[in-house]
C-alpha positions in Angstrom: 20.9 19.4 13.9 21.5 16.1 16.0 24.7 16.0 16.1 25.2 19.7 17.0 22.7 18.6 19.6 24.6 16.5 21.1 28.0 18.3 21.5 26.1 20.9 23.0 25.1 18.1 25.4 28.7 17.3 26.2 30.2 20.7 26.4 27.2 21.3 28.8 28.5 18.1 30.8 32.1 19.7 30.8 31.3 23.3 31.9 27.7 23.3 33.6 25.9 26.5 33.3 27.7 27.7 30.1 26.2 29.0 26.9 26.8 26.9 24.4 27.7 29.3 20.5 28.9 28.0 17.5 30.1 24.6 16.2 32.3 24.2 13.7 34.0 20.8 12.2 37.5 21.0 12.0 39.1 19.0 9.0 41.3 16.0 9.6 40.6 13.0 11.6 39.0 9.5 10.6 37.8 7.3 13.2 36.7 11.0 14.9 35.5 14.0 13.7 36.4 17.0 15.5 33.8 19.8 16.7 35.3 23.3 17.4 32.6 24.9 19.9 32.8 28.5 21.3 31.2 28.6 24.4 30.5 31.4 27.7 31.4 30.3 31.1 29.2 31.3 34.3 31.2 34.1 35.0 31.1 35.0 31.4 34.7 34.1 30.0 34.6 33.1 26.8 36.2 29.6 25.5 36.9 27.5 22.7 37.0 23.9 23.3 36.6 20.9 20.9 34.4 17.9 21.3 35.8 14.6 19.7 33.6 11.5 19.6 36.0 8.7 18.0 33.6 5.7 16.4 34.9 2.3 16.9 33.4 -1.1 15.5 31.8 -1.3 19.3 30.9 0.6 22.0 33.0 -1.1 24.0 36.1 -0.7 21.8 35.1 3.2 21.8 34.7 3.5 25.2 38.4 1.9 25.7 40.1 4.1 23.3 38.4 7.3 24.9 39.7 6.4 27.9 42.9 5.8 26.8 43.4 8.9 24.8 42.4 10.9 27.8 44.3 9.2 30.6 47.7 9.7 27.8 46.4 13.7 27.5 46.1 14.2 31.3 49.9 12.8 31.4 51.5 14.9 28.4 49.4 18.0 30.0 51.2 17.3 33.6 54.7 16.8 31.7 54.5 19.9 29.2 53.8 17.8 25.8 52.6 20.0 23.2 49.2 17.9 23.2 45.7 19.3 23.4 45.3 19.3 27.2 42.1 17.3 28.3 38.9 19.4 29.9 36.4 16.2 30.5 36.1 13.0 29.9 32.5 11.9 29.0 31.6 8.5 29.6 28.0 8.7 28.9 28.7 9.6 25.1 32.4 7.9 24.7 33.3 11.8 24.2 36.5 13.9 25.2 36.6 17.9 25.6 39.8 19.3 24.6 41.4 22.6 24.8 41.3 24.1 21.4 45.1 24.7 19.8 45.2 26.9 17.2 47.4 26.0 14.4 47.1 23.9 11.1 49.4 20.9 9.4 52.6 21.3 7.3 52.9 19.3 4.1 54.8 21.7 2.0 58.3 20.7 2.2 60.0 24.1 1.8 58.8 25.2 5.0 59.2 21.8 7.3 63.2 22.9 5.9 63.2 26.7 7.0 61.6 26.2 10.2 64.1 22.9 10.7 60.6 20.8 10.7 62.0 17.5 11.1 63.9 17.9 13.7 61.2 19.5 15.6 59.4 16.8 15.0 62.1 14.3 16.0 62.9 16.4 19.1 59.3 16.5 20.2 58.3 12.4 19.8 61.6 11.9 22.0 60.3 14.1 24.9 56.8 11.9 24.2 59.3 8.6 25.0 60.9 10.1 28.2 57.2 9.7 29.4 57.6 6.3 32.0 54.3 3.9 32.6 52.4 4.4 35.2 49.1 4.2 37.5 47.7 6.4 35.3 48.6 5.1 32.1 47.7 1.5 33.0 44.8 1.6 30.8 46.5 2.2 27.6 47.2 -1.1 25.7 50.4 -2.5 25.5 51.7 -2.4 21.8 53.7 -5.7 21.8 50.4 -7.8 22.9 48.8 -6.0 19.7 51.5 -7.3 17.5 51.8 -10.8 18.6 47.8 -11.0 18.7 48.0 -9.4 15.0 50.2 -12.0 13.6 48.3 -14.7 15.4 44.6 -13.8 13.9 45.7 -12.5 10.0 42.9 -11.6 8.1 41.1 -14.0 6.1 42.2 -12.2 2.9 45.9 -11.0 3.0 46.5 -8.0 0.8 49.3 -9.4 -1.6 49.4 -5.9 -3.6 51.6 -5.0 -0.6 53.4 -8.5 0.0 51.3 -9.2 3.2 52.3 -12.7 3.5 55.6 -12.2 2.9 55.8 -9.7 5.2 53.6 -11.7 7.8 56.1 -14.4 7.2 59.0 -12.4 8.2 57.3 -10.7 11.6 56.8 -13.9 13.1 60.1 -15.0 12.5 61.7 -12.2 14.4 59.4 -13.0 17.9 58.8 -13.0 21.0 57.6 -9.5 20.7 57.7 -9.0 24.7 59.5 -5.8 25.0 63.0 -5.5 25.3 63.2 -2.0 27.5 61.2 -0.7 30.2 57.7 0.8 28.7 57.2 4.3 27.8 54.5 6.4 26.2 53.6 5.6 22.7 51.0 8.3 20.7 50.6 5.4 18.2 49.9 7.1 15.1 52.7 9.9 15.1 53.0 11.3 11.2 52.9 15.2 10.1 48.8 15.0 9.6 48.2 14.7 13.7 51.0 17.7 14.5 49.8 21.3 14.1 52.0 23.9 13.5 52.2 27.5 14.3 54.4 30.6 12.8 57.1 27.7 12.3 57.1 26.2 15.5 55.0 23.0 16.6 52.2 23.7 18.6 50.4 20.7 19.0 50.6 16.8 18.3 46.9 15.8 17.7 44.6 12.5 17.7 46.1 10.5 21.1 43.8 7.7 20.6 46.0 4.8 19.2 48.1 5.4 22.1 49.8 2.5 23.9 52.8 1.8 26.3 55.6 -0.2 24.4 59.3 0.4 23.1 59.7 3.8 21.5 61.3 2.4 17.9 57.5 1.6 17.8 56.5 4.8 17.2 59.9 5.8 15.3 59.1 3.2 12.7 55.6 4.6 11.9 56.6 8.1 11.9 59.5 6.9 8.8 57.2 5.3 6.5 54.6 8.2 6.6 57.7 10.8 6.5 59.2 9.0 3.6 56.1 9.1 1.8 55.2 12.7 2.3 58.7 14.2 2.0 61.0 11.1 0.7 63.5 9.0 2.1 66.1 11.9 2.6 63.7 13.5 5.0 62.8 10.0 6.7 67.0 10.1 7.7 66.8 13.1 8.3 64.1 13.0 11.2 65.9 9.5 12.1 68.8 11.4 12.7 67.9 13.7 14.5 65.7 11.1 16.7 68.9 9.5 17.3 70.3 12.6 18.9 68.0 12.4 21.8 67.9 8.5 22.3 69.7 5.4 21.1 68.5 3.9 18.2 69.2 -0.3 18.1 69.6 -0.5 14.4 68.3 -4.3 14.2 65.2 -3.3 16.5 64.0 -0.4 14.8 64.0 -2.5 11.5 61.7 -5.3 13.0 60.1 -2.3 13.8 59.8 -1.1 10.5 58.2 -3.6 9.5 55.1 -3.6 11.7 54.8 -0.6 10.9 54.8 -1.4 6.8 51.7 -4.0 8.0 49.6 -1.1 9.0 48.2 0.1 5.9 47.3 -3.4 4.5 43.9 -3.2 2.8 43.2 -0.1 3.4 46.0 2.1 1.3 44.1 3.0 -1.5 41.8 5.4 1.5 45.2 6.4 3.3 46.0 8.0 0.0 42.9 9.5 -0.8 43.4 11.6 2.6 46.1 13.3 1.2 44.8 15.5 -1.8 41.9 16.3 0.4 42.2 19.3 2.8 44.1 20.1 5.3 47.1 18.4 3.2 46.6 19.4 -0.5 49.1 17.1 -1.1 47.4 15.3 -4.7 51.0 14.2 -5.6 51.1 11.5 -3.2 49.1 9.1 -4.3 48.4 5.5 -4.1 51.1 4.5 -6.7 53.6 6.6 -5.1 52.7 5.2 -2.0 52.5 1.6 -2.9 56.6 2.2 -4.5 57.4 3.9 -0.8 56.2 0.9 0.7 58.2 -1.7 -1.0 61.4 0.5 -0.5 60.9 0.9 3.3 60.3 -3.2 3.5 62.7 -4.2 1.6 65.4 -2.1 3.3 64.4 -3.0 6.8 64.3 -6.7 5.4 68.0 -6.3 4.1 69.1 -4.4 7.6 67.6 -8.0 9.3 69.3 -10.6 6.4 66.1 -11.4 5.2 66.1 -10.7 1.6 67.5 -13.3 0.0 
């Protein structure tokens, strides 16, 4: 009762004088639990909006990533992204009001093929990376700084199920991480469970609030592992491939790239997995063991792409 208190609260915020009708959660999301609320304007239109309060280990870390995610929104909505566009930002709850999209995932792999899936997917993070920095987008973090501060501060205890020293080892031999091209727009967690689909066609990529300005492979490498787990390595060049048709691809930099991005789920695999057999993704054949063998292909091919397997 609270907590459909409070969205009303927000919404309010966003659209004085409305009526406030039904809340629903949407599935999906895991740092932020999205609320689906039907609401009347004053001059009685009726609208759907959805209220997502992200949670953070601080307030202050919550209150950065709101405003992050809603200053990368406000940009893909002026540039015609197929993103949620932003309604209000709410500082007072570290809340955003989104237009609602209608749509759901795609995990079955028979359809990303009819409705050429992958490359829409491909297509679509390109037209994200033809998105410059800017005033606007100054406070997004820059995803470099997060890398070179990661591999300075590792966690006490490295997760060696996953090779995380090894792996460390090899990142901080392939530094300085300062970026090698101009900046673009990075949505920073870029996999099929944040992209909504509709009658075959994409209608939405969802969840904007690990975005970051930095060097597009960034974003390439963590789409491949999540692609390669969900629909195999054929798929993850496929999608590559079709990436490549819309910007140049430096072979040796997307592999350090690959890398970072196999140092993301360290410690924390066994609840990436679980997300999958759960709803929206019904996808219980992807699980941690599958996952775990996807992993140490895509590291030890971006090792041998960078001479460092022997």
């Amino acid at each position: 009762m609270q907590a459909e208190a409070d969205v009303g609260a927000i919404v309010r915020r966003a659209f004085p004088g409305c009526r406030v009708g039904a809340c629903q959660s949407l599935a999906g999301g895991i740092s932020a639990r999205p609320v689906l609320v039907e609401i009347v304007l004053g001059d009685q239109t009726p609208r759907r909006v959805v209220v997502r309060r992200p949670t953070w280990p601080t307030p202050e870390e919550t209150l950065r990533r709101v405003r992050a995610e809603y200053a990368a929104l406000g940009r893909c909505a002026a540039l015609g992204i197929a993103a949620p566009p932003p309604c209000f930002l709410d500082l007072e709850a570290s809340a955003l009001v989104l237009e609602y999209v209608a749509g759901a995932p795609e995990f079955t792999p028979a359809a990303l093929e009819r409705s050429a899936g992958l490359e829409q997917l491909a297509a679509q993070l390109a037209r994200i990376h033809c998105i410059p920095g800017s005033a606007e987008l100054d406070v997004l973090p820059r995803r470099s700084a997060h890398i070179e501060q990661n591999l300075r501060q590792p966690p006490a205890r490295l997760d060696e199920s996953l090779g995380e020293a090894r792996l460390r080892a090899a990142l901080s031999r392939l530094g300085p991480w300062q970026p090698a091209q101009a900046e673009v727009l990075l949505h920073g967690d870029y996999w099929p469970g944040n992209v909504l689909w509709r009658e075959g066609k994409l209608a939405a990529v969802l969840d904007w609030e690990e975005a970051a300005l930095g060097e597009p492979l960034a974003d390439l490498g963590v789409s491949r592992l999540d692609i390669l787990w969900a629909f195999g390595a054929e798929a993850m060049s496929t999608f590559t491939r079709s990436y490549a048709e819309h910007a140049e691809i430096d072979a040796r930099q997307l592999a350090r790239w690959d890398l970072c991005a196999a140092l993301r789920p360290m410690s924390d695999l066994p609840r990436w997995a679980a997300g999958y057999a759960r709803p929206p993704i019904c996808r219980p054949d992807i699980t941690e063991s599958s996952m775990r063998e996807g992993h140490r292909w895509f590291v030890e091919q971006a090792l041998r792409s960078l001479g460092l397997d022997g």
